[in-house]
C-alpha positions as CSV (number, residue, x, y, z in Angstrom):
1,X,-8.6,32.7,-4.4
2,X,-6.8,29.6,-2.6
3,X,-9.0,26.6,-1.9
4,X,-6.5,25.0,-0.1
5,X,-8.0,25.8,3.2
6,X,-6.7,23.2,5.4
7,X,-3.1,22.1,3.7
8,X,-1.6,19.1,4.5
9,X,1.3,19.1,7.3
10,X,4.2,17.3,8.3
11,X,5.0,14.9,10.8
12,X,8.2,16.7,12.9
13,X,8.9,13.6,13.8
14,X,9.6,11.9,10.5
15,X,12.5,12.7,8.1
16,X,11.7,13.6,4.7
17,X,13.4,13.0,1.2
18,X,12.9,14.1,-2.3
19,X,14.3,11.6,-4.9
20,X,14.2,11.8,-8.6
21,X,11.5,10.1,-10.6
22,X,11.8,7.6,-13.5
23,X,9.2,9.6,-15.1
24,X,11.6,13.0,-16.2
25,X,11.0,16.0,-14.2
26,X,8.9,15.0,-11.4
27,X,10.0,13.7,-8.0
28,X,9.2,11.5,-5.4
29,X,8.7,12.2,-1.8
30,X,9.4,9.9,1.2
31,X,9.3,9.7,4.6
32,X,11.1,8.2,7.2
33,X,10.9,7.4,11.0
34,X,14.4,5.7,12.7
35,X,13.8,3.2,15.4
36,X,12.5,4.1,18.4
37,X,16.0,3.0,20.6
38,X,20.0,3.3,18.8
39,X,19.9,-0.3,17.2
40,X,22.9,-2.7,17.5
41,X,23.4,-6.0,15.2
42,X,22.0,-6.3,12.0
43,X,20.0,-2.8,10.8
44,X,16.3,-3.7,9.8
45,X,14.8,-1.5,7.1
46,X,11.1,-1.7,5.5
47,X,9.7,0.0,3.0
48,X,5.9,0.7,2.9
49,X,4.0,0.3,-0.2
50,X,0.3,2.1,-0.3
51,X,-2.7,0.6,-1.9
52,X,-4.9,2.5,-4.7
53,X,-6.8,5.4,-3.1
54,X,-4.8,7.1,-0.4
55,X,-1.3,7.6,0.6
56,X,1.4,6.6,3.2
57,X,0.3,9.6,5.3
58,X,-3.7,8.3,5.9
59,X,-2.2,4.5,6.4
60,X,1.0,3.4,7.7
61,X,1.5,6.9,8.9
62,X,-1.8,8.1,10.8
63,X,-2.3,7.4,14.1
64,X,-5.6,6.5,16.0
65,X,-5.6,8.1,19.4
66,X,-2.0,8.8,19.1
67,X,-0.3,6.1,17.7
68,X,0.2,4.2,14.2
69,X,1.4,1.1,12.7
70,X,4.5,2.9,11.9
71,X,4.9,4.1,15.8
72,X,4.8,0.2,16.2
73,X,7.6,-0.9,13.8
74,X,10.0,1.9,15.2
75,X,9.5,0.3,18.0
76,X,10.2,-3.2,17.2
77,X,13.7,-1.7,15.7
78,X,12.5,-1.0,12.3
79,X,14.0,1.8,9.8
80,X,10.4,2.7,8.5
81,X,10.2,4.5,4.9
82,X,7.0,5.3,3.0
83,X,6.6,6.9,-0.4
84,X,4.0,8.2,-2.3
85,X,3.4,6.9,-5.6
86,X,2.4,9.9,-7.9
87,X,-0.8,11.5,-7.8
88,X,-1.1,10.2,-4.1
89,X,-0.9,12.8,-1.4
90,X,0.6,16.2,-1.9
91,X,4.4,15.2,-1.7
92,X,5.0,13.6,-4.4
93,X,4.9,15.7,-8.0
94,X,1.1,15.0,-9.3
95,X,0.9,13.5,-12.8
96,X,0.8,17.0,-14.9
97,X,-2.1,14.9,-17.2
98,X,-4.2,15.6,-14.0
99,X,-5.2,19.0,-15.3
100,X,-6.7,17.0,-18.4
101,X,-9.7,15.6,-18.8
102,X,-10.1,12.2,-17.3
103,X,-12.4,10.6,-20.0
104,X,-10.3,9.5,-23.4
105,X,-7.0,9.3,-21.4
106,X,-5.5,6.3,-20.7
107,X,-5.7,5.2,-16.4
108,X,-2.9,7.2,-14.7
109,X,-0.2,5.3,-12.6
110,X,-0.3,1.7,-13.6
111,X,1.3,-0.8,-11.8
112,X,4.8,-1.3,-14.3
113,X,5.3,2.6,-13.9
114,X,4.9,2.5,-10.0
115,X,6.8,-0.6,-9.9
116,X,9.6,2.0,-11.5
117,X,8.8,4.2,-8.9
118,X,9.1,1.7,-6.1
119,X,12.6,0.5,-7.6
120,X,14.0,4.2,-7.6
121,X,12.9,4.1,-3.9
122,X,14.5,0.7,-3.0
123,X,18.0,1.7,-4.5
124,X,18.0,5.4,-2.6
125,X,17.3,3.3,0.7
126,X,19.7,0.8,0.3
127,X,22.5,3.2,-0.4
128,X,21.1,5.8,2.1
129,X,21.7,2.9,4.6
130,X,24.3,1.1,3.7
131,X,21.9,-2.3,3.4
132,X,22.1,-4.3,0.4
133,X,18.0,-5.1,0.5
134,X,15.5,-4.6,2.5
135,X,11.9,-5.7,3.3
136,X,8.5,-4.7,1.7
137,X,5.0,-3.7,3.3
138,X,2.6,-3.8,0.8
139,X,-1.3,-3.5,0.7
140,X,-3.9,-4.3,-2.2
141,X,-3.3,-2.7,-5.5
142,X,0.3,-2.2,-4.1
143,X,1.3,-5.7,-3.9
144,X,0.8,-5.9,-7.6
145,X,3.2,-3.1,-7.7
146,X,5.7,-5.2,-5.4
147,X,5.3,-8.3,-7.0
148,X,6.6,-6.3,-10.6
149,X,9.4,-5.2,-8.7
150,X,10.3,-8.0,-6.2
151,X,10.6,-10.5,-9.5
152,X,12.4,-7.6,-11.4
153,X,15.0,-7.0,-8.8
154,X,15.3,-10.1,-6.2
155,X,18.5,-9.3,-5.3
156,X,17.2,-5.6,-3.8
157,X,14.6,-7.9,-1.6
158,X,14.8,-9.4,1.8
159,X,11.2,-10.6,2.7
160,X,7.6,-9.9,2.1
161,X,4.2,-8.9,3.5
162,X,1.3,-8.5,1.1
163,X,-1.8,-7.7,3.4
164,X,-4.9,-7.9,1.4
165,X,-3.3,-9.3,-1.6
166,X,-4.7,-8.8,-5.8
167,X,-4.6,-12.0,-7.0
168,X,-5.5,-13.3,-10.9
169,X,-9.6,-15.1,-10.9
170,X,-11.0,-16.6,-13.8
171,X,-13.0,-14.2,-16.2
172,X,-16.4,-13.8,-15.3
173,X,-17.6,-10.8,-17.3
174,X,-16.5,-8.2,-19.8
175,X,-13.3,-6.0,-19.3
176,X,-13.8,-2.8,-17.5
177,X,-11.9,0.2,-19.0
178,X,-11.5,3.2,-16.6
179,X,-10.9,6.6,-17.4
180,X,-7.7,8.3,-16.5
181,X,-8.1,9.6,-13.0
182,X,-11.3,9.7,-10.8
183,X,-12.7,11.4,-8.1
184,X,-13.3,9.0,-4.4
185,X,-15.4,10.5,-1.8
186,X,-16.2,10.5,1.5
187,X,-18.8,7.9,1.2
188,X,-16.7,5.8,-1.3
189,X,-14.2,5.0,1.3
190,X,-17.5,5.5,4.2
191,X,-18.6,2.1,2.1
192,X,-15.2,0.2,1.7
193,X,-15.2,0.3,5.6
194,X,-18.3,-1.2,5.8
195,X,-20.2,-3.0,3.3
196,X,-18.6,-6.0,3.8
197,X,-18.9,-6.1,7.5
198,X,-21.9,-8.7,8.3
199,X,-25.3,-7.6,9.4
200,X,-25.5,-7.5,13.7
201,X,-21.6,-7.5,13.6
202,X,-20.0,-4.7,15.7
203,X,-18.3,-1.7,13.5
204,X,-14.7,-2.4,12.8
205,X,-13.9,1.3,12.5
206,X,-15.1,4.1,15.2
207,X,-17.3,6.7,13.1
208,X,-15.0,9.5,15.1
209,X,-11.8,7.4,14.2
210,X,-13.2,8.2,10.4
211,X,-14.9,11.5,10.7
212,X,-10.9,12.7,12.1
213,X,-9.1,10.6,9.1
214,X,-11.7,11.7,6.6
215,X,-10.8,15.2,7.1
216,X,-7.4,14.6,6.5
217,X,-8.3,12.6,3.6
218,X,-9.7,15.3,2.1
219,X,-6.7,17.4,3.0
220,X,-5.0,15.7,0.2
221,X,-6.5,17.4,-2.8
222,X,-6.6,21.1,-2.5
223,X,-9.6,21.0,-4.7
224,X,-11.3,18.1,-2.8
225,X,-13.8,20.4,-1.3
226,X,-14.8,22.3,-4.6
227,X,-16.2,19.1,-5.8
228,X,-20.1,18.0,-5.3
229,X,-19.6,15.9,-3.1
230,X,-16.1,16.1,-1.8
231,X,-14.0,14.0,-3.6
232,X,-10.0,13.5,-4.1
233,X,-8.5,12.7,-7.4
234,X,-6.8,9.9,-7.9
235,X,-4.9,7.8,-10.9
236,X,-7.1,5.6,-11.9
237,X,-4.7,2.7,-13.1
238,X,-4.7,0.9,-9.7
239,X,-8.3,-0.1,-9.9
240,X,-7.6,-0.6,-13.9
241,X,-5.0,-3.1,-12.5
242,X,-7.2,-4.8,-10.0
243,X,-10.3,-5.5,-12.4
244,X,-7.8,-6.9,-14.8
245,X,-6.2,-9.0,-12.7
246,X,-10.2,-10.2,-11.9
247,X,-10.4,-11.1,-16.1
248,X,-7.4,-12.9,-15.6
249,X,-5.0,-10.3,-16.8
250,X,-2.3,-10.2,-14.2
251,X,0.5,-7.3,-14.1
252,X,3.0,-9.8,-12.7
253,X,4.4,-13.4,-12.5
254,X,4.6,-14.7,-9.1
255,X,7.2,-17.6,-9.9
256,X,9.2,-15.0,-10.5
257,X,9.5,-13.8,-6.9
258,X,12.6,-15.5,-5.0
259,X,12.0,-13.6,-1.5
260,X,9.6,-14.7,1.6
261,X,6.6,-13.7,1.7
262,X,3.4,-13.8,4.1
263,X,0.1,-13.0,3.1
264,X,-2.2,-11.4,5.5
265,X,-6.2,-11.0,5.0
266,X,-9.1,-10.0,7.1
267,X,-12.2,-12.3,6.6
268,X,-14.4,-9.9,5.6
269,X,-12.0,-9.4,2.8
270,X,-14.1,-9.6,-0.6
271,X,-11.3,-7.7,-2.7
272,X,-8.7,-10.7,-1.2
273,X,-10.5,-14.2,-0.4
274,X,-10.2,-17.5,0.7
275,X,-9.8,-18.3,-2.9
276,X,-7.4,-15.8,-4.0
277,X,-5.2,-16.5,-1.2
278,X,-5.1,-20.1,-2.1
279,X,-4.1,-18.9,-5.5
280,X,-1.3,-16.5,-4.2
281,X,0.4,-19.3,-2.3
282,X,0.5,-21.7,-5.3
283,X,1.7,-18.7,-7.5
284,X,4.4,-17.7,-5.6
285,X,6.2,-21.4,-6.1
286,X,9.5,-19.5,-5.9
287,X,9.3,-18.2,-2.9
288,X,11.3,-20.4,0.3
289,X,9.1,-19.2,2.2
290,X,5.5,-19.0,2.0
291,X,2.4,-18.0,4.9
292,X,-1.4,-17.3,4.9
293,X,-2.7,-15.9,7.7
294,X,-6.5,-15.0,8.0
295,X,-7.3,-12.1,11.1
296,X,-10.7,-12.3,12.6
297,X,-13.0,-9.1,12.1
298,X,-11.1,-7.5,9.5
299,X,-11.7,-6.1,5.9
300,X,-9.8,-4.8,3.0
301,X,-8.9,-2.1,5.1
302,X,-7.8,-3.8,8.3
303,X,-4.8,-1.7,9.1
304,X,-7.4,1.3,9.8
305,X,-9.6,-1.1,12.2
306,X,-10.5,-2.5,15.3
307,X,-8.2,-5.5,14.3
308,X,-5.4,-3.6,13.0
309,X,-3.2,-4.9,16.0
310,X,-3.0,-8.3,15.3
311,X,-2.1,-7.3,11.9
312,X,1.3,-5.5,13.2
313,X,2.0,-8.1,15.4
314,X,1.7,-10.9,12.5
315,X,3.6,-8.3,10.0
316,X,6.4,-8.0,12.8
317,X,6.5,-12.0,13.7
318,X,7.2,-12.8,10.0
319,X,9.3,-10.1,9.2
320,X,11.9,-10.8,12.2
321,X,12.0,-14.4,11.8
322,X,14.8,-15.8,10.0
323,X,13.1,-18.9,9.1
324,X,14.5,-20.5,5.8
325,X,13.0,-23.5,3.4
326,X,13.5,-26.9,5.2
327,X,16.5,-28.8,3.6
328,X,15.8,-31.7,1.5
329,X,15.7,-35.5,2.8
């Protein structure tokens, strides 16, 4: 007997695109949304990158009361792709270790694979449209991923936002070792929302605004709702990536990105802090062009919340300006 009782569906409005993956005899799936109006001048094309639990679909894709962050790009002008790293989502070819055992297998999906994954992306989207590069929207574990890439391949990237950027912190504790997938609940992602909201601070996210997205969270795994409690599975390498970057193992090497780049945080943000955005911006000494920006009322997940406009609009401000490093005197 099926348990996929409520399967995942797709968004008519979006084009959709198999490529091949790095990793032999899987494939990729992404989506893409044109601008809202026929464009003229030059054509402007980003490329979403998802974070470590959930896919394009449940981020950049889903829409609260009708409209999403993607809705908002198109509409700016934007060619808007998304893809699924595997084992996120049900597009994209799941890692066939996922029928294993997740203990005494190594983390699924670290960030040097993905950022193999991401390249294959980049290069089918720059020949698909005729565009040499194009720009990067990543968030959390995927700006690791971006960062591997970006310094990999500079010539393939135009500019960069990294909303609640991984950065490297001094070692304060023993080195975690995960297992290779996990499952995250309800109540897991219930908490991210949350727990780092202050006590006698409104709610950042509406609980019906979850209880809609939650479902289609679930929706994801066709064996989410078999587990006690529900629970997707997911490749556990992104969070493998994040607490090493916290022991001061870091995938990437910032000096080697060339490209602009903004970094975007909410101040709730414990995963992304004052501290390691100060760290970023040193890091990235490469880079022409370099901005921190800190959004009121916002967490780790800010482009779910109440504050998740004035994370478009500083994405689209940065991402349209032309700006270049000041000529020396």
């Amino acid at each position: 007997m099926s348990t996929d009782v409520n399967p995942p569906r797709l968004d008519p409005s979006e084009r959709h695109v198999r490529i091949p993956s790095p990793r032999t005899g899987l494939s990729l799936f992404l989506r893409h949304l044109p601008p809202t109006l026929p464009q003229t001048g030059e054509k402007r094309v980003v490329l979403y990158v998802h974070g470590g639990t959930f896919p394009s679909a449940l981020s950049i894709a889903h829409r609260f009361d009708g409209r999403s962050w993607r809705d908002e790009l198109a509409d700016a002008g934007y060619h808007v792709w998304a893809l699924d790293f595997h084992g996120f989502g049900r597009f994209s070819d799941p890692y066939p270790e996922f029928e294993r055992p997740a203990e005494g297998m190594a983390p699924l999906g670290r960030a040097e694979e993905a950022s193999q994954q991401l390249e294959a992306a980049v290069r089918h989207i720059c020949a698909e449209q005729k565009v040499d590069r194009i720009s990067l929207i990543a968030h959390s574990w995927g700006t690791m991923v971006s960062g591997l890439f970006a310094g990999r391949c500079p010539e393939l990237v135009d500019r960069l936002v990294f909303f609640g950027p991984i950065a490297r912190r001094d070692p304060t504790g023993e080195r975690v070792q995960l297992p290779g997938w996990r499952p995250i609940s309800l109540k897991d992602q219930w908490d991210r929302f949350t727990e780092t909201v202050p006590a006698g601070e409104k709610p950042v996210l509406l609980k019906r605004h979850f209880d809609e997205w939650g479902e289609l969270y679930l929706d994801v795994d066709p064996e989410s709702r078999t587990r006690s409690p529900a629970a997707v599975k997911v490749p556990s390498g992104a969070f493998q990536d994040i607490f090493d970057a916290w022991v001061g193992e870091f995938a990437y090497d910032p000096a080697l990105v060339k490209a602009p780049v903004a970094f975007i945080r909410g101040e709730w943000d414990r995963m992304s802090g004052e501290a390691d955005a100060r760290w970023l911006f040193e890091a990235f000494s490469s880079s022409p062009v370099r901005r921190n920006v800190t959004i009121g009322r916002g967490t780790h997940l800010m482009h779910l919340e109440a504050s998740r406009y004035a994370l478009y609009r500083e994405t689209e401000a940065f991402l349209a300006s032309r700006d270049t490093a000041p000529e020396a005197v």
